[in-house]
Kinemage of the C-alpha trace (Angstrom):
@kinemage 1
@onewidth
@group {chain A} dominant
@subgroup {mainchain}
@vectorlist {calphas} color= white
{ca unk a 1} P 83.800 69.156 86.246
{ca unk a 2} L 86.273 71.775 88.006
{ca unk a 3} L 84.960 74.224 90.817
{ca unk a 4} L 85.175 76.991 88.314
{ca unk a 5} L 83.135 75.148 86.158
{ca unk a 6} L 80.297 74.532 88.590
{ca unk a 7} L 80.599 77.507 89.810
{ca unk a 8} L 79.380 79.059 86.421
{ca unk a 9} L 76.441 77.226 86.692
{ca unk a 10} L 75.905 78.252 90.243
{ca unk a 11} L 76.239 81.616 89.035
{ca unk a 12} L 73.726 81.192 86.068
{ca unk a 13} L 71.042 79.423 88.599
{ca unk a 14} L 71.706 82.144 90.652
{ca unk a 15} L 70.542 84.996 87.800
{ca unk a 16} L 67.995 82.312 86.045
{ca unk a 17} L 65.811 80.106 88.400
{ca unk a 18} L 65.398 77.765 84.967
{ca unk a 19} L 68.899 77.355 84.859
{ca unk a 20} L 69.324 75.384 87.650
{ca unk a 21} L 67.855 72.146 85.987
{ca unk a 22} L 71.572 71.820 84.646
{ca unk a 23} L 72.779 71.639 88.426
{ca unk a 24} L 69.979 69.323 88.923
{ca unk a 25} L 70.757 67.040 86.177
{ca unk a 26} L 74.244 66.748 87.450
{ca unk a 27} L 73.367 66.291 91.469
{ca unk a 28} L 70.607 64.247 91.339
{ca unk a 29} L 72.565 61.218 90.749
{ca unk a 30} L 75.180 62.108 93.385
{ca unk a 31} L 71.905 63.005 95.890
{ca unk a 32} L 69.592 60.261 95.342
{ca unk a 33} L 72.260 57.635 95.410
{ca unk a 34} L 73.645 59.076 98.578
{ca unk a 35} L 70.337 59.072 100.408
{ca unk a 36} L 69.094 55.705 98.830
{ca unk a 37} L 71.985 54.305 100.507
{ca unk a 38} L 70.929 56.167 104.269
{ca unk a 39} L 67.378 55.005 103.862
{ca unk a 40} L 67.105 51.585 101.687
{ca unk a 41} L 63.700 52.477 100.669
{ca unk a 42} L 63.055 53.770 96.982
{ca unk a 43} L 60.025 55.596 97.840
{ca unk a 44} L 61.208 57.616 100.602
{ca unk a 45} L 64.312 58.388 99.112
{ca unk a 46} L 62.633 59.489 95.825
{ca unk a 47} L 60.470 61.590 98.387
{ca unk a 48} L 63.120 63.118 100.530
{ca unk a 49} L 65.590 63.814 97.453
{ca unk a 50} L 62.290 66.476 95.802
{ca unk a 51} L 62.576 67.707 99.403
{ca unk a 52} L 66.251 68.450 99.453
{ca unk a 53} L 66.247 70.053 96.074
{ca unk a 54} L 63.551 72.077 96.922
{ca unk a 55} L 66.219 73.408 99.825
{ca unk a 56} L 68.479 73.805 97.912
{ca unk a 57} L 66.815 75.854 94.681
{ca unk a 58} L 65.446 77.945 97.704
{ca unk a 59} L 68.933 78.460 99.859
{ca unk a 60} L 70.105 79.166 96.414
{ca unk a 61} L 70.584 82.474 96.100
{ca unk a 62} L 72.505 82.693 99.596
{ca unk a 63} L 75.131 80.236 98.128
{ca unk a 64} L 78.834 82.218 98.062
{ca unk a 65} L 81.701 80.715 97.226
{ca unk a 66} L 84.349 79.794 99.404
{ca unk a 67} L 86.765 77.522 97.710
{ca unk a 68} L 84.838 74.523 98.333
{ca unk a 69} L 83.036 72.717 95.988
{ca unk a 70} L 79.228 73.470 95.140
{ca unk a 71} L 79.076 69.430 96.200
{ca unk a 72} L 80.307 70.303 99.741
{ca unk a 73} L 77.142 72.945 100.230
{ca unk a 74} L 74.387 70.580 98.823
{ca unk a 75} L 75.790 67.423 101.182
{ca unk a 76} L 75.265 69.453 103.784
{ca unk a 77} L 71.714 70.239 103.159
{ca unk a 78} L 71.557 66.968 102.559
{ca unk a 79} L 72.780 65.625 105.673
{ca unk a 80} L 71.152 68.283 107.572
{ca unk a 81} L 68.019 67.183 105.702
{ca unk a 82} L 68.316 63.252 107.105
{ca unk a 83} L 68.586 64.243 110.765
């Protein structure tokens, strides 16, 4: 998926709060495996992945693009989250 691409359905989340189960669906993947590899322990990371998406459906409607990838902004929640 191109930035453009995502970035329609950043901009659909952004107007529909059920719309962001398609950027869900494509970061959870990408977000759990990231933090199961930090942590090495299925529960926690199951745990602490809700808690990051919770971030970011909340910090969602801040979000503005600035020719980065959508990817860029959630790894740094995530990150931010595992300090």
């Amino acid at each position: 998926m191109n930035i453009e691409e995502e970035l329609k359905l950043v901009r659909k989340a952004q107007r529909n709060v059920e719309s962001f189960e398609e950027l869900y669906d494509l970061y959870f993947p990408k977000v759990y495996g990231f933090i199961m590899t930090k942590i090495r322990n299925q529960e926690l990371a199951e745990d602490l992945t809700s808690e990051v998406f919770i971030k970011i459906l909340e910090a969602l409607p801040k979000f503005q693009a600035r020719g980065l990838p959508f990817g860029a902004w959630v790894f740094r929640i995530v990150r931010n989250h595992l300090k």
